[in-house]
C-alpha positions in Angstrom: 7.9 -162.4 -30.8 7.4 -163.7 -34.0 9.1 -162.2 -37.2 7.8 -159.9 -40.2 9.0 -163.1 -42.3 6.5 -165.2 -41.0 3.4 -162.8 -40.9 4.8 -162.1 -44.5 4.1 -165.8 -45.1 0.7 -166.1 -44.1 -0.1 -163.1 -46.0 1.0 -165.0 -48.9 -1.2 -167.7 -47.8 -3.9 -165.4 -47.7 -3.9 -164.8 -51.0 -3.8 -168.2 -51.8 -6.8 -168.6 -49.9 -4.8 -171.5 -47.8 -4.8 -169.9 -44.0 -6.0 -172.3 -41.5 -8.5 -170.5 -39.4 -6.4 -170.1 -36.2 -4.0 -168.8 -38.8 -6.4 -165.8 -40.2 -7.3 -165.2 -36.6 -3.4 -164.6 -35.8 -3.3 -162.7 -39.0 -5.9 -160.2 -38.5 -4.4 -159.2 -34.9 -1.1 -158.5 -36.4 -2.5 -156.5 -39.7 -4.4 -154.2 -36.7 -1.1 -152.9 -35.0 1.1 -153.6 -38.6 0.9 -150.5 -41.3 3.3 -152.7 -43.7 2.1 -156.0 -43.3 -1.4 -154.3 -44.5 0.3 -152.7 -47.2 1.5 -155.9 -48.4 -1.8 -157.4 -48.1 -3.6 -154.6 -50.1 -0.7 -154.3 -52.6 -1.5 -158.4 -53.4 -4.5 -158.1 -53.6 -3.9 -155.3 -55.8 -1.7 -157.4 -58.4 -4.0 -160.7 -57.8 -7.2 -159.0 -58.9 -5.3 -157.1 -61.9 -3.9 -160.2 -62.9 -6.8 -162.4 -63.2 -8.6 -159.7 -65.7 -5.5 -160.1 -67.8 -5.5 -162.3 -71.1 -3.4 -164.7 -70.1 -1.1 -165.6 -66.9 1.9 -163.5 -66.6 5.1 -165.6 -66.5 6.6 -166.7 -63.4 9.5 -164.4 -64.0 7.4 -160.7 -64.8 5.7 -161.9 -61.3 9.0 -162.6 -59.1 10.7 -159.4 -60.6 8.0 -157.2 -59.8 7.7 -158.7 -56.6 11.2 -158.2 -55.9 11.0 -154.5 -57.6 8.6 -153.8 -54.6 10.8 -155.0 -51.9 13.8 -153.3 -52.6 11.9 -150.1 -52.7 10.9 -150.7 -48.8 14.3 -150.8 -47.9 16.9 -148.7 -47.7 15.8 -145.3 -46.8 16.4 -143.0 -43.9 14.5 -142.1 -41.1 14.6 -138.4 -41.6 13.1 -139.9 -45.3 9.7 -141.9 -44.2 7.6 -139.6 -46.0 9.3 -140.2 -50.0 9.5 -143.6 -48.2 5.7 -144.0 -48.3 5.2 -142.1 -51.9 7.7 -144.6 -53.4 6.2 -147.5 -52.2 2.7 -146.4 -53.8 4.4 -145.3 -56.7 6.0 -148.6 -57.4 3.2 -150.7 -56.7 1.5 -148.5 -59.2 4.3 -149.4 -61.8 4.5 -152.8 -61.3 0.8 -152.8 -62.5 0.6 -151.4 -65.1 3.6 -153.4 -66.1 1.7 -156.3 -65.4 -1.8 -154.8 -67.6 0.7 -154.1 -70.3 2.4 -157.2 -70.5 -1.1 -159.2 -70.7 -2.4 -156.8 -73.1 0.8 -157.4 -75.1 0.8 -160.9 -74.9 -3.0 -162.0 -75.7 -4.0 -160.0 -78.9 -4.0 -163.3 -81.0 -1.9 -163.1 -84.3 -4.1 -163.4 -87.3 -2.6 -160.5 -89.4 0.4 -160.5 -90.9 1.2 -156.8 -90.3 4.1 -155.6 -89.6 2.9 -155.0 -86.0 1.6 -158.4 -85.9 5.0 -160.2 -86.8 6.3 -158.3 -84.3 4.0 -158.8 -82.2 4.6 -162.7 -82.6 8.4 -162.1 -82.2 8.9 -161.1 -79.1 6.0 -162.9 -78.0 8.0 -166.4 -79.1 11.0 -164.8 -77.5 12.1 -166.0 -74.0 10.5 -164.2 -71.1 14.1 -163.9 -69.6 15.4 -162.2 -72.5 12.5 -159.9 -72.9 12.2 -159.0 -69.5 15.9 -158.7 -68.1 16.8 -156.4 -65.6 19.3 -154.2 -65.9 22.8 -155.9 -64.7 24.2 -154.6 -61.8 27.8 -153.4 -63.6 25.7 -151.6 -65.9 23.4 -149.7 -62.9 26.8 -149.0 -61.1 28.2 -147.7 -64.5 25.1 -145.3 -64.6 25.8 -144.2 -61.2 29.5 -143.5 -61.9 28.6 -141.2 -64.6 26.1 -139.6 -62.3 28.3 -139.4 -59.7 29.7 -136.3 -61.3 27.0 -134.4 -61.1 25.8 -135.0 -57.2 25.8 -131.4 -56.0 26.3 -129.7 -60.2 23.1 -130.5 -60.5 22.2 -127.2 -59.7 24.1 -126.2 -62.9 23.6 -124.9 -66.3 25.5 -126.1 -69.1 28.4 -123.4 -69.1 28.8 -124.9 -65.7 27.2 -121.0 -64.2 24.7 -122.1 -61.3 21.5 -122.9 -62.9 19.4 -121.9 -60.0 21.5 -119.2 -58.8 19.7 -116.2 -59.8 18.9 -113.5 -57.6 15.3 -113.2 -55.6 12.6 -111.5 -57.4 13.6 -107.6 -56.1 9.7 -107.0 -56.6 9.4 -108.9 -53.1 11.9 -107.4 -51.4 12.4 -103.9 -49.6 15.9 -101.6 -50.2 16.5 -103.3 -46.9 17.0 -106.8 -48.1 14.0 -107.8 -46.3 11.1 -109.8 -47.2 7.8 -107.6 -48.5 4.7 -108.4 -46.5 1.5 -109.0 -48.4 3.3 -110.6 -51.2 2.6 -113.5 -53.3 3.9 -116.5 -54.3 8.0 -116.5 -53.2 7.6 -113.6 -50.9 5.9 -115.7 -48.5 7.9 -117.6 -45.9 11.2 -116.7 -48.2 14.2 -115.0 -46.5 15.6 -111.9 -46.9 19.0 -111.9 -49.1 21.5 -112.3 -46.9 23.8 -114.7 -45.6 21.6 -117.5 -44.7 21.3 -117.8 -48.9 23.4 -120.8 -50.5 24.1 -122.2 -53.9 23.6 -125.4 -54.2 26.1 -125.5 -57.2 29.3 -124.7 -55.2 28.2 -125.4 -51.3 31.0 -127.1 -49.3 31.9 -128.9 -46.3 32.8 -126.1 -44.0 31.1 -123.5 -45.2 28.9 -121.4 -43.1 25.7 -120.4 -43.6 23.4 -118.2 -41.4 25.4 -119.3 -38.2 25.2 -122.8 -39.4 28.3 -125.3 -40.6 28.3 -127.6 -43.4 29.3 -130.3 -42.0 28.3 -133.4 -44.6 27.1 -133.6 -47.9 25.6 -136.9 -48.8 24.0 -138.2 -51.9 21.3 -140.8 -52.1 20.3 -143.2 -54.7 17.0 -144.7 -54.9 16.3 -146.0 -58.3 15.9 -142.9 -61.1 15.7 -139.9 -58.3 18.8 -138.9 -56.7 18.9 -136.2 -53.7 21.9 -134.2 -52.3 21.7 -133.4 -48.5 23.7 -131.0 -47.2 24.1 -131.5 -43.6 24.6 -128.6 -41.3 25.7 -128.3 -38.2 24.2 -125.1 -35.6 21.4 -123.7 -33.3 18.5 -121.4 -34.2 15.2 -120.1 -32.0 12.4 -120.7 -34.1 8.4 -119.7 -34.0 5.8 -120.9 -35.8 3.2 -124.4 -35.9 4.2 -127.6 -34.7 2.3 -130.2 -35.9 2.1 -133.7 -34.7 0.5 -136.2 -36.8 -0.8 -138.7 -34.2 -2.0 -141.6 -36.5 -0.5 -144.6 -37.7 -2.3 -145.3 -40.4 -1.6 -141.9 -42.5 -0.4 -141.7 -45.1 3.2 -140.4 -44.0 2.4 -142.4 -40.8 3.0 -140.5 -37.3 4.8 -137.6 -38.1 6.6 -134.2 -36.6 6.5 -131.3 -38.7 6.9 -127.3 -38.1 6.1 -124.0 -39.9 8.1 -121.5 -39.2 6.4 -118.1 -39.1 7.8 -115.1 -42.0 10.0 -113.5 -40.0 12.0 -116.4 -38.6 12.9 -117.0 -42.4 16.2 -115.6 -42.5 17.2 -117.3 -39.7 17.9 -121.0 -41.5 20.2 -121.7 -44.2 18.5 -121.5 -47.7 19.2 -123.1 -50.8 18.9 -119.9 -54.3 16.3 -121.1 -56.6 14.0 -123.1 -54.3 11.3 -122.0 -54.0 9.7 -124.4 -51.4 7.7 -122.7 -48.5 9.9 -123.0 -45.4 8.9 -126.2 -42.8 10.8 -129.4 -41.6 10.3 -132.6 -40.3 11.3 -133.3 -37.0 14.1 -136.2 -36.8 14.2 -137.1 -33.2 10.5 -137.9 -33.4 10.5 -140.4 -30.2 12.3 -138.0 -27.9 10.4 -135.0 -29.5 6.7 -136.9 -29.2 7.7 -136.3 -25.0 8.2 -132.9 -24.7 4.7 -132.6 -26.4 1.3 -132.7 -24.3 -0.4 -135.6 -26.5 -3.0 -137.9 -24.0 -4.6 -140.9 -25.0 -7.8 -139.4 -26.9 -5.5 -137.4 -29.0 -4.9 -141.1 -31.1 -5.5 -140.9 -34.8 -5.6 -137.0 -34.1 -3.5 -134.2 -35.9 -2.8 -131.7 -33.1 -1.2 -128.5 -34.0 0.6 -125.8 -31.2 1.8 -122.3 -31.6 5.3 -123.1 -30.5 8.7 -121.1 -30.0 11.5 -123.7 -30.8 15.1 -124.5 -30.5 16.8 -126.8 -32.8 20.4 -127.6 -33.1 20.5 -129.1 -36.7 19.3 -128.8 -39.9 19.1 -130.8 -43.1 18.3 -129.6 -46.5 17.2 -132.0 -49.0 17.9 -130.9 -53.0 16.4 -133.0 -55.7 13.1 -134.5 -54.8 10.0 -133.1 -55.4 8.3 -134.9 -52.6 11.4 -134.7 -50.1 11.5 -132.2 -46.6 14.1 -131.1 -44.9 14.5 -131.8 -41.1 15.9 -130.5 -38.1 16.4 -132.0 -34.8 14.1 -130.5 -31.9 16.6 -129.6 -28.8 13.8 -128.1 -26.8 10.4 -126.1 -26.6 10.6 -122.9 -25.1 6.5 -121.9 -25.8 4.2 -124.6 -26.0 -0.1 -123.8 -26.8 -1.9 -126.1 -27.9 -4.2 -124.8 -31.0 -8.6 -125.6 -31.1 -8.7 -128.3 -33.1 
């Protein structure tokens, strides 16, 4: 079996209009089964057809940097993390042009004024493409992430170092009980009632136990600007709501495992103060959880959704990106029924 280097290749080539016709032929098989090599190709052609509207050619080095740019954002993320995976990608192919429409734009006004703007205009233009363009150096990204490092889980934190997001629930959505107010709006739906199965972010720890769950990691990830905490916990928990199986490659988060759990199954999972996120996960053990669904062949390029009663036996919240999920890992279904589509 031939590897993504090659079929990278003749991508290239492809844009380049140089593909033998045996080669296209080979290509357009592989682009039929390969959601990256296609995003390659369309992320090309992308850049290609920008760049030849521009004024002039973008140097050599705005072109290899942005390429590279690209690639290091499709590596590096975790499993449980396809879906900011995908809206990364996007959004740095998006960057990288407009960096390049700037940078012609920039670069072809010609310079027949002597403004101010002008002359400086004609500076940097005259200046060296590696000097105007260099990356940040790696002792000074590691520096940045030294003095972030401080902050992984105080993120959550005000000022006067008092939890930021630690305020008490809105006691307008809540009963003298503690429990969750049906009919509600906005955080009353799908939040739990204040209990134990509440956490602060601010001061969470390994150890801890939440709602019958253990904190067993916390981890931070770096990936560029954004920065997520996960805390990691260890546990079981009976669960009913939707399952939802995203049977098609080609989506947008690709084939994916989700679940809703229903209102009053809220206060059985650990719960971060201050976020305000309606409750659903990802499932993490997606191959092993795709068999204990009833998906046949016609169901491709479907999204099938059940009215399930679940068990899973871990749970990962993810702090810090807008576009993150948690996830869980899917032990076993106890009620399966399959909803009309």
């Amino acid at each position: 079996m031939k590897k993504h280097e090659y079929y990278f290749e003749l991508v290239s080539l492809k844009i380049d209009n140089m593909l033998t016709a045996d080669q296209e032929t080979e290509l357009e098989e592989h682009l039929a089964s390969c959601s990256e090599c296609r995003d390659r190709l369309v992320m090309y052609n992308s850049i290609r057809d920008l760049a030849d509207d521009l004024l002039v050619e973008p140097p050599v080095s705005l072109v290899s940097s942005v390429m590279n740019k690209l690639e290091l954002e499709k590596k590096g993320r975790l499993p449980r993390q396809r879906i900011v995976s995908r809206i990364l990608t996007f959004a740095g192919a998006a960057a990288a042009i407009v960096l390049l429409l700037y940078t012609g734009t920039f670069m072809g006004f010609p310079g027949g004024g002597t403004s101010k703007n002008d002359m400086l205009t004609m500076q940097l233009s005259e200046a060296p493409a590696a000097e105007r363009l260099m990356p940040e150096s790696e002792e000074e990204k590691m520096s940045s992430l030294s003095d972030s490092a401080d902050n992984d889980i105080k993120f959550a934190l005000s000022s006067d170092g008092s939890p930021a997001s630690a305020t008490a629930p809105d006691e307008s959505l809540y009963d003298s009980n503690g429990t969750a107010k049906s009919g509600g709006i906005g955080r009353s739906e799908g939040m739990p009632a204040t209990g134990s199965n509440l956490f602060d972010p601010g001061t969470i720890k390994v150890g801890d136990e939440v709602a019958g769950f253990k904190v067993t990691d916390i981890e931070t990830e770096y990936f560029e600007d954004a920065r997520d905490v996960l805390v990691v916990f260890d546990g079981e928990a009976t669960l009913s709501g939707t399952l939802y199986y995203d049977n098609n490659e080609q989506g947008f988060w690709g084939k994916f495992i989700y679940f809703y759990i229903d209102d009053d199954c809220a206060g059985f999972l650990p719960y971060a103060v201050g976020d305000d996120r309606q409750i659903w996960f990802g499932i993490e053990n997606h191959d092993e959880a795709v068999g204990m669904l009833d998906v046949q062949p016609e169901d491709e390029g479907k999204t099938i959704a059940y009215s399930a009663v679940i068990v899973i036996d871990n749970y990962t919240v993810v702090l810090g990106s807008s576009e993150g999920c948690n996830f869980a890992t899917l032990k076993s279904i106890l009620t399966l029924n399959r909803l009309p589509d």
